[in-house]
Gaussian input, Z-matrix of N, CA and C with variables (Angstrom, degrees):
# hf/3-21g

backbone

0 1
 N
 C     1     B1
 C     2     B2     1     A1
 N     3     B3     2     A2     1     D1
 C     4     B4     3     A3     2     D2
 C     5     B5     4     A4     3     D3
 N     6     B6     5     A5     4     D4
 C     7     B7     6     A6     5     D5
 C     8     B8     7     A7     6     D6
 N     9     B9     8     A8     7     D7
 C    10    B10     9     A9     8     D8
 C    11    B11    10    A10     9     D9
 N    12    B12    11    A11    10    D10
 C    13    B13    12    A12    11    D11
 C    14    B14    13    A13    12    D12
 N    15    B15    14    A14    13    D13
 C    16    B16    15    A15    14    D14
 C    17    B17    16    A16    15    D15
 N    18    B18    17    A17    16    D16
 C    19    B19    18    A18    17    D17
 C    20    B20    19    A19    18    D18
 N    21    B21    20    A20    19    D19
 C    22    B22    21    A21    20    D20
 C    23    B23    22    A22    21    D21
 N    24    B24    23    A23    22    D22
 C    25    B25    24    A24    23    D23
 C    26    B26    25    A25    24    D24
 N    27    B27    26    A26    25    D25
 C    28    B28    27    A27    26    D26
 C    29    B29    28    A28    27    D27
 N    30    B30    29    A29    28    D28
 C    31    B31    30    A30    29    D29
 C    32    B32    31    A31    30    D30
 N    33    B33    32    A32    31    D31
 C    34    B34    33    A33    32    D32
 C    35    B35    34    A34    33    D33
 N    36    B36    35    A35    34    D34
 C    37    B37    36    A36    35    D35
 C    38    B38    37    A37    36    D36
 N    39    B39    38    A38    37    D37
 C    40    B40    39    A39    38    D38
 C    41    B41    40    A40    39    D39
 N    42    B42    41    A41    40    D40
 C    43    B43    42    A42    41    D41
 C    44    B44    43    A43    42    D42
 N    45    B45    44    A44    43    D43
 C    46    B46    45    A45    44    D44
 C    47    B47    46    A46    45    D45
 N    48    B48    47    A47    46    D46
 C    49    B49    48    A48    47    D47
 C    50    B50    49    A49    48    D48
 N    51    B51    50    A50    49    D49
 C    52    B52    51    A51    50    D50
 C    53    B53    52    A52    51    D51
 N    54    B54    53    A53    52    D52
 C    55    B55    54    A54    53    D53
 C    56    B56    55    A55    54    D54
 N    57    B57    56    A56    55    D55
 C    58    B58    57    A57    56    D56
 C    59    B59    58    A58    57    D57
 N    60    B60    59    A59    58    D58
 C    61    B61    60    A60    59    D59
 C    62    B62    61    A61    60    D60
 N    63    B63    62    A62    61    D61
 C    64    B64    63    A63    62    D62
 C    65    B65    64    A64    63    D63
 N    66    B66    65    A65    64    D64
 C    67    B67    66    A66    65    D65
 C    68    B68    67    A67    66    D66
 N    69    B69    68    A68    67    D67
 C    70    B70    69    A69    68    D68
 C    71    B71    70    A70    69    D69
 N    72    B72    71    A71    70    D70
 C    73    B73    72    A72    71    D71
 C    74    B74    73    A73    72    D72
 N    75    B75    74    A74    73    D73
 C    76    B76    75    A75    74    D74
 C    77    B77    76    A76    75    D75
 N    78    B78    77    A77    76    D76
 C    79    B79    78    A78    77    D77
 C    80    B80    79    A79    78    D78
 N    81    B81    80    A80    79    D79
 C    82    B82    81    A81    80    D80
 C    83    B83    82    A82    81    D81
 N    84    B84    83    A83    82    D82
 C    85    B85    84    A84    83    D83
 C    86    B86    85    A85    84    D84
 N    87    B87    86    A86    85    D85
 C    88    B88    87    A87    86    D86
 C    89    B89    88    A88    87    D87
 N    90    B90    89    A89    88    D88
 C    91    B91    90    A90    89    D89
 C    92    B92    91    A91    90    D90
 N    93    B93    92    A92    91    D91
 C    94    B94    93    A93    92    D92
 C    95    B95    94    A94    93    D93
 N    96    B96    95    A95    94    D94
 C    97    B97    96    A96    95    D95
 C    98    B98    97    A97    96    D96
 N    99    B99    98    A98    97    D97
 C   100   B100    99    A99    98    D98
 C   101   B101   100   A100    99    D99
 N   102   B102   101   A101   100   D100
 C   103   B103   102   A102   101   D101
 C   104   B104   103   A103   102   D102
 N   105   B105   104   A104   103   D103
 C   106   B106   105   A105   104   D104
 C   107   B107   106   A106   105   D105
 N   108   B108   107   A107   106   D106
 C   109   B109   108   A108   107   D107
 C   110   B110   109   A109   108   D108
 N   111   B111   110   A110   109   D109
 C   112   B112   111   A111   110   D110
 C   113   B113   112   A112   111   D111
 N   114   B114   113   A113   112   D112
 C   115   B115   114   A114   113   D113
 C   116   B116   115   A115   114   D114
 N   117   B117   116   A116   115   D115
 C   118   B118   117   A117   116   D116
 C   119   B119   118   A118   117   D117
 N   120   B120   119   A119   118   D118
 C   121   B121   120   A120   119   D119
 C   122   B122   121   A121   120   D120
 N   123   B123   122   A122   121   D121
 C   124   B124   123   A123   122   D122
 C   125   B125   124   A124   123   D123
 N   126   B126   125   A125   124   D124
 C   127   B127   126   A126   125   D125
 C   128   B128   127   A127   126   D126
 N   129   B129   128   A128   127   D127
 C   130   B130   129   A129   128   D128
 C   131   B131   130   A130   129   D129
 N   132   B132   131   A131   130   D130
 C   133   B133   132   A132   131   D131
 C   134   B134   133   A133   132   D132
 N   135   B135   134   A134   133   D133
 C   136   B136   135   A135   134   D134
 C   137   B137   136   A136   135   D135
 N   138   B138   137   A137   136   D136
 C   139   B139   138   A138   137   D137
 C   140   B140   139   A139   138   D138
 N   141   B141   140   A140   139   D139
 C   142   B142   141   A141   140   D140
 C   143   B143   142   A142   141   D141
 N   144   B144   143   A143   142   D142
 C   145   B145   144   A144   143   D143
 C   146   B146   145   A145   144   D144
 N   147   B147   146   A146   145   D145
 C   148   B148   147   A147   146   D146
 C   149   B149   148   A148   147   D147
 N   150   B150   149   A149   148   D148
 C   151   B151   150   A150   149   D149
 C   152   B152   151   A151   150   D150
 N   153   B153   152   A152   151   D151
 C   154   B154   153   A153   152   D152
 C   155   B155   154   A154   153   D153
 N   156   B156   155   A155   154   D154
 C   157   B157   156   A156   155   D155
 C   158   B158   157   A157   156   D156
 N   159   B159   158   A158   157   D157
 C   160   B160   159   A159   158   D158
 C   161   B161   160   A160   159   D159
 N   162   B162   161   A161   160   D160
 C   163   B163   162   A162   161   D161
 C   164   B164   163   A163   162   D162
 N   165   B165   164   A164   163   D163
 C   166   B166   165   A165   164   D164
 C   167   B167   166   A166   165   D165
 N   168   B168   167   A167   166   D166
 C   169   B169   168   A168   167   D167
 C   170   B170   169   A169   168   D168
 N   171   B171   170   A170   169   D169
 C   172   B172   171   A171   170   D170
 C   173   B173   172   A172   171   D171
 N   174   B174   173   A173   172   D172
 C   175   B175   174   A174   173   D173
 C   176   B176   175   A175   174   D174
 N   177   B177   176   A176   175   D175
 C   178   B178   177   A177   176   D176
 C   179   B179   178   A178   177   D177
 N   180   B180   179   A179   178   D178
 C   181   B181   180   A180   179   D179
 C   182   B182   181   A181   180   D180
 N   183   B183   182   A182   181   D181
 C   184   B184   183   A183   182   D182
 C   185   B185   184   A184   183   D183
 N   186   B186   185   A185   184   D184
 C   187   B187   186   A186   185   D185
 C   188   B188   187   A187   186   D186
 N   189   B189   188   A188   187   D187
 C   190   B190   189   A189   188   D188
 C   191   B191   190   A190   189   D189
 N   192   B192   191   A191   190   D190
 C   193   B193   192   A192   191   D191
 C   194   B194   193   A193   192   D192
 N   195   B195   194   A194   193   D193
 C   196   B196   195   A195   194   D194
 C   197   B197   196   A196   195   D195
 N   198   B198   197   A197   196   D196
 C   199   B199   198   A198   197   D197
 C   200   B200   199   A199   198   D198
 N   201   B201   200   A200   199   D199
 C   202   B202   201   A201   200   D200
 C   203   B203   202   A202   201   D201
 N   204   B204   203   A203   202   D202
 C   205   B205   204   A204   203   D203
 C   206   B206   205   A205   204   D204
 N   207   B207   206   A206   205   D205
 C   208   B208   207   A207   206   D206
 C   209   B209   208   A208   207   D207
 N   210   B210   209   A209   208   D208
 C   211   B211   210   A210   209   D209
 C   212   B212   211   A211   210   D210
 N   213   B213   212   A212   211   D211
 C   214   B214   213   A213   212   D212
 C   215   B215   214   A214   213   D213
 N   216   B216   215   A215   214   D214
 C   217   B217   216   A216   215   D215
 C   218   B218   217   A217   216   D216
 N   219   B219   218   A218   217   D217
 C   220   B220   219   A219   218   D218
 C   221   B221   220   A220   219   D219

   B1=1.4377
   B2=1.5255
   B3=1.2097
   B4=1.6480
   B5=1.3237
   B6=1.5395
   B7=1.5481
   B8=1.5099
   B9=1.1589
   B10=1.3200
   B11=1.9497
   B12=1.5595
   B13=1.6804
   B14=1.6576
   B15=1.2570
   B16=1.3846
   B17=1.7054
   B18=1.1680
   B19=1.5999
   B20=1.5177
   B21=1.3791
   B22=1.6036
   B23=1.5140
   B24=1.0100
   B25=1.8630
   B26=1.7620
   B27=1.5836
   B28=1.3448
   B29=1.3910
   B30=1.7270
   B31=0.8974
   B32=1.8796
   B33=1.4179
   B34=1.2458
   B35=1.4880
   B36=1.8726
   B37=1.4742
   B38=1.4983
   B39=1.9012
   B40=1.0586
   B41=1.8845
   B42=1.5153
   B43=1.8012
   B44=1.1178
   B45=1.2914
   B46=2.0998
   B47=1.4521
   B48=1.8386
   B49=1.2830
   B50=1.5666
   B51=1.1248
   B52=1.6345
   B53=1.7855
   B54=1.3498
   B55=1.1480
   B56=2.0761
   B57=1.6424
   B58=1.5246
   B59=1.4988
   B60=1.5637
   B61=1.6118
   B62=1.5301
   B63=1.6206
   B64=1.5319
   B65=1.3262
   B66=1.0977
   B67=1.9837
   B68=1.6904
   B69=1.6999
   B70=1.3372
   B71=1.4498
   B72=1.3326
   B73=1.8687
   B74=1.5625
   B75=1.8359
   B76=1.7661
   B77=1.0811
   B78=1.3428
   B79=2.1576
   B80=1.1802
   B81=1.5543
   B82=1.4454
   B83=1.2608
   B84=1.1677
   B85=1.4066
   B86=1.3421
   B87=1.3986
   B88=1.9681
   B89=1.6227
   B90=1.1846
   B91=1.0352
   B92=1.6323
   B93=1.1244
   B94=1.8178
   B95=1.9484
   B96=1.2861
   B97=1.1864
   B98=1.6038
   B99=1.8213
   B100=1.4450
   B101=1.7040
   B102=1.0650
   B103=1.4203
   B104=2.0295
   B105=1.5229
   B106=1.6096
   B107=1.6509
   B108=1.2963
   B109=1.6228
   B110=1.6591
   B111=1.1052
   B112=1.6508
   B113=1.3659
   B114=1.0157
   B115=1.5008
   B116=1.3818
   B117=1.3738
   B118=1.4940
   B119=1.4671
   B120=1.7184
   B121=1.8767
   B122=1.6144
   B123=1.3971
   B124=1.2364
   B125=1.6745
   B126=1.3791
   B127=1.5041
   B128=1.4210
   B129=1.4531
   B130=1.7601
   B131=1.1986
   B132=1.9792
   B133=1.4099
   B134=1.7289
   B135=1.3624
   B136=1.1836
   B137=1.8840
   B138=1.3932
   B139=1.5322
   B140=1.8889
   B141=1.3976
   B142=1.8719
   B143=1.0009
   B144=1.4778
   B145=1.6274
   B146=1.6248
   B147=0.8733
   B148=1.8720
   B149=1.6121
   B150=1.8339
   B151=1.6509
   B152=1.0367
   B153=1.5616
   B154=1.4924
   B155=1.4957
   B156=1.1872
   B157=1.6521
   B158=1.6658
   B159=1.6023
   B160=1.9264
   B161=1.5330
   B162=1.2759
   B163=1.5013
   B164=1.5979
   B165=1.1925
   B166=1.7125
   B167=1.0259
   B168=1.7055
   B169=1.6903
   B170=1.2807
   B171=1.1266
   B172=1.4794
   B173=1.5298
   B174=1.5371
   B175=1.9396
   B176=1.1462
   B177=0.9255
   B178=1.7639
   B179=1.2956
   B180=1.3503
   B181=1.7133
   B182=1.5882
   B183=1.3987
   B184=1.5785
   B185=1.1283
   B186=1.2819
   B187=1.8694
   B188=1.2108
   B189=1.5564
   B190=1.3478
   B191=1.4653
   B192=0.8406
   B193=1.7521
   B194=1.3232
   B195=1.1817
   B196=1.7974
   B197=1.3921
   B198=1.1825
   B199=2.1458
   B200=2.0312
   B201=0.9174
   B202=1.0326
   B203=1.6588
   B204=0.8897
   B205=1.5403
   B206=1.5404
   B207=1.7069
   B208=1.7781
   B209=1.5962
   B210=1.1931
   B211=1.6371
   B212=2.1087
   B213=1.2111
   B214=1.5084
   B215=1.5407
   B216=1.2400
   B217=1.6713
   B218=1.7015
   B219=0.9905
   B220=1.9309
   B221=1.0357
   A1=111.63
   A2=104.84
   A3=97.19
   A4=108.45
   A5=120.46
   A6=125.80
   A7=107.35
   A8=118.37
   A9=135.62
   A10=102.50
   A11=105.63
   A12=112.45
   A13=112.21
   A14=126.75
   A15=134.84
   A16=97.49
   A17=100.71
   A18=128.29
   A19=123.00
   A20=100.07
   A21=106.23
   A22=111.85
   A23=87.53
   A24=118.26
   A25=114.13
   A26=104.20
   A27=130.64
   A28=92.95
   A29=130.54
   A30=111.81
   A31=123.72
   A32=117.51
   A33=133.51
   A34=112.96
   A35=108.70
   A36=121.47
   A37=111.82
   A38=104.84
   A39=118.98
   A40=139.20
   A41=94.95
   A42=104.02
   A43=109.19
   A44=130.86
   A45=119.64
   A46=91.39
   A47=124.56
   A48=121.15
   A49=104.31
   A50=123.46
   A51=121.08
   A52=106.22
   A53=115.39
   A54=95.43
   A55=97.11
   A56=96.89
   A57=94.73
   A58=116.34
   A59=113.29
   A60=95.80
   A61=114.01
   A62=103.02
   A63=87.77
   A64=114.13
   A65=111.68
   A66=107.16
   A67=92.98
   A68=130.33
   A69=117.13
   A70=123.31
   A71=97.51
   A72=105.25
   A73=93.49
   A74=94.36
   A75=102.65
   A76=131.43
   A77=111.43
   A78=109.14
   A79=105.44
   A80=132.83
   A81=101.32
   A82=116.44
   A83=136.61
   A84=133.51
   A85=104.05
   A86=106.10
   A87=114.63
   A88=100.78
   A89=141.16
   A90=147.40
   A91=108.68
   A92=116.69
   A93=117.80
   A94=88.62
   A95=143.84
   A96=127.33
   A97=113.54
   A98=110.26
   A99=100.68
   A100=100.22
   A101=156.38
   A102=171.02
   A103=81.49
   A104=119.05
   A105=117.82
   A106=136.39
   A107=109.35
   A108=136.22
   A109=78.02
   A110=115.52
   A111=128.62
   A112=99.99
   A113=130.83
   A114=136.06
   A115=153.02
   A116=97.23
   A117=138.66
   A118=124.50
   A119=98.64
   A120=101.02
   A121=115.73
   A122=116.40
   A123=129.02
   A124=115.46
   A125=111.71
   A126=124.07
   A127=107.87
   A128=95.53
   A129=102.14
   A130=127.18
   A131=86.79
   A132=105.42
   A133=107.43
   A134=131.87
   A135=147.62
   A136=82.28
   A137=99.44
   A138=130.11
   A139=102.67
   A140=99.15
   A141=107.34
   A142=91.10
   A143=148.61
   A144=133.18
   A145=78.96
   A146=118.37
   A147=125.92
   A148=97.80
   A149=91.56
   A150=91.03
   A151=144.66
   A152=119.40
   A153=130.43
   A154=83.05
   A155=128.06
   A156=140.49
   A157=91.56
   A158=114.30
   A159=85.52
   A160=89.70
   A161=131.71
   A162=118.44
   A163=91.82
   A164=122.67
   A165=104.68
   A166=108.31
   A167=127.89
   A168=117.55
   A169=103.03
   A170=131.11
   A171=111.60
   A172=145.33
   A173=80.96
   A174=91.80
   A175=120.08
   A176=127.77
   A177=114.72
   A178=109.73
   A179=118.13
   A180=108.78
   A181=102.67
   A182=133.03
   A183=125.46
   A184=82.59
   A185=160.68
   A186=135.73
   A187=91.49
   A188=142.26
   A189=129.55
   A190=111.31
   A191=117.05
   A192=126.42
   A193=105.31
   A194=116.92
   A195=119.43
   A196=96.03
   A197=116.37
   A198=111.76
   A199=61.37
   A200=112.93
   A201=109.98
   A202=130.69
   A203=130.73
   A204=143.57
   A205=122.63
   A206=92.53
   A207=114.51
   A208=91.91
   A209=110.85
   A210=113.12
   A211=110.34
   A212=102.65
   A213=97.48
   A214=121.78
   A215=105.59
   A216=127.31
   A217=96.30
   A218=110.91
   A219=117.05
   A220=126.77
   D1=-9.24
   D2=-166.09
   D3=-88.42
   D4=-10.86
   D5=165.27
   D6=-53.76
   D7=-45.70
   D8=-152.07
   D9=-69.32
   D10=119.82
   D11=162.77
   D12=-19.68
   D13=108.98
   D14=177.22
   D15=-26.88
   D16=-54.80
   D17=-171.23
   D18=-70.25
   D19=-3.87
   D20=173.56
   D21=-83.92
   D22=135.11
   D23=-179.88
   D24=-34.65
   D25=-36.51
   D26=-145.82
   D27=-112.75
   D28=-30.01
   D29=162.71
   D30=-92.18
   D31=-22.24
   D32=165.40
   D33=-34.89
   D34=-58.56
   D35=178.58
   D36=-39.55
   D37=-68.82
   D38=165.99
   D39=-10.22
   D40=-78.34
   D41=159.33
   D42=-59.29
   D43=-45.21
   D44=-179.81
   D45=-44.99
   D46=-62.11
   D47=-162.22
   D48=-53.45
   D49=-51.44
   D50=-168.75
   D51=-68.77
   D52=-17.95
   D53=-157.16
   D54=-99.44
   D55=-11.68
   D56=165.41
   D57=-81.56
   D58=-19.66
   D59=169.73
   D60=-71.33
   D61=-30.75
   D62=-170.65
   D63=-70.62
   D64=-25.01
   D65=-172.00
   D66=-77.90
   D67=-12.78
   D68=158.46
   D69=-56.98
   D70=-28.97
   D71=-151.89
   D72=-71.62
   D73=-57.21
   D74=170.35
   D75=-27.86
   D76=-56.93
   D77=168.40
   D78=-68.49
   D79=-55.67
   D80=-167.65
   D81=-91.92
   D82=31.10
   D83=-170.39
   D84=-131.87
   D85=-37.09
   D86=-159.59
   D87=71.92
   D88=57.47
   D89=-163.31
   D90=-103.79
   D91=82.46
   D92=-163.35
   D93=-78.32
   D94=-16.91
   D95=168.38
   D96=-66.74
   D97=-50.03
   D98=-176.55
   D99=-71.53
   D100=-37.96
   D101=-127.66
   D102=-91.21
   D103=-61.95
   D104=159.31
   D105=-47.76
   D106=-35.02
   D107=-170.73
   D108=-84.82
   D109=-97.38
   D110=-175.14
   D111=-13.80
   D112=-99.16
   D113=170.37
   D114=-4.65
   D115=-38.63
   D116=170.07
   D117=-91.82
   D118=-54.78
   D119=153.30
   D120=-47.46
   D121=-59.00
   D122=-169.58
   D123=-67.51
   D124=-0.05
   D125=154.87
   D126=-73.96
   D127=-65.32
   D128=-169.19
   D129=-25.06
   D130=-57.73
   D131=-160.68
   D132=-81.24
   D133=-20.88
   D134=-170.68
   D135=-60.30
   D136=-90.60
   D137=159.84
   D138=11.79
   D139=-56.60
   D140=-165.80
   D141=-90.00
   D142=-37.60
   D143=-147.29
   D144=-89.84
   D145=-77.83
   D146=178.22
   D147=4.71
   D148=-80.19
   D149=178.57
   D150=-54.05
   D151=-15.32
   D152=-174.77
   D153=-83.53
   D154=-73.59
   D155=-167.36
   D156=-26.90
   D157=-53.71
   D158=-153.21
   D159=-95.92
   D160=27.00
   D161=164.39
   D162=-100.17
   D163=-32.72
   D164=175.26
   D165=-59.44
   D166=-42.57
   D167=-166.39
   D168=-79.94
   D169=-35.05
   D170=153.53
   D171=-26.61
   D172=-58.19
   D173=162.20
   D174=-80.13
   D175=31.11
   D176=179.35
   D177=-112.27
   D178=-35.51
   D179=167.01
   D180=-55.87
   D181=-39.39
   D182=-165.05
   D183=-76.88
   D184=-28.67
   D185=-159.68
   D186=-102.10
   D187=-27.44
   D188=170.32
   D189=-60.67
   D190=-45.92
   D191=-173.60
   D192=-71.62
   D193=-25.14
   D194=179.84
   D195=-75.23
   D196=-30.40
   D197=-140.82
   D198=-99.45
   D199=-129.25
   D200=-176.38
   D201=20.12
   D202=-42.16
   D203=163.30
   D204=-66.16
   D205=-28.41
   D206=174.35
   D207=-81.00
   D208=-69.08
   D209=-165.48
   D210=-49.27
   D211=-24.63
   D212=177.89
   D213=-95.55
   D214=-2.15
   D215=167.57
   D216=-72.04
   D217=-47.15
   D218=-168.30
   D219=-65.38

């Protein structure tokens, strides 16, 4: 996975998946390493979706103004 764009979709899924086993391992284990792993992934990944999110809201006035600019050409 670590080839994989921080920002890819496919790897994003991925850490959610690892980071729900680890907060599993934590309850049933008492596992203070995954309880660290868990925690730290779940920064990262918080961290990247955040960023993708405000580069979309960014773009959305430019795709309104596009769609709109198309629709008044017509």
């Amino acid at each position: 996975m670590s080839r994989l764009d921080e920002r890819a979709p496919l790897r994003l899924a991925y850490e959610i998946v690892l980071v729900t086993m680890d907060r599993a391992a934590v309850r049933m284990l008492d596992d203070q390493a995954a309880a660290t792993r868990s925690h730290a992934l779940r920064q990262r990944t918080t961290t990247v979706r955040i960023t993708i999110a405000l580069g979309h809201h960014r773009a959305q006035p430019r795709r309104d103004a596009e769609g709109a600019a198309r629709m008044a050409r017509m």
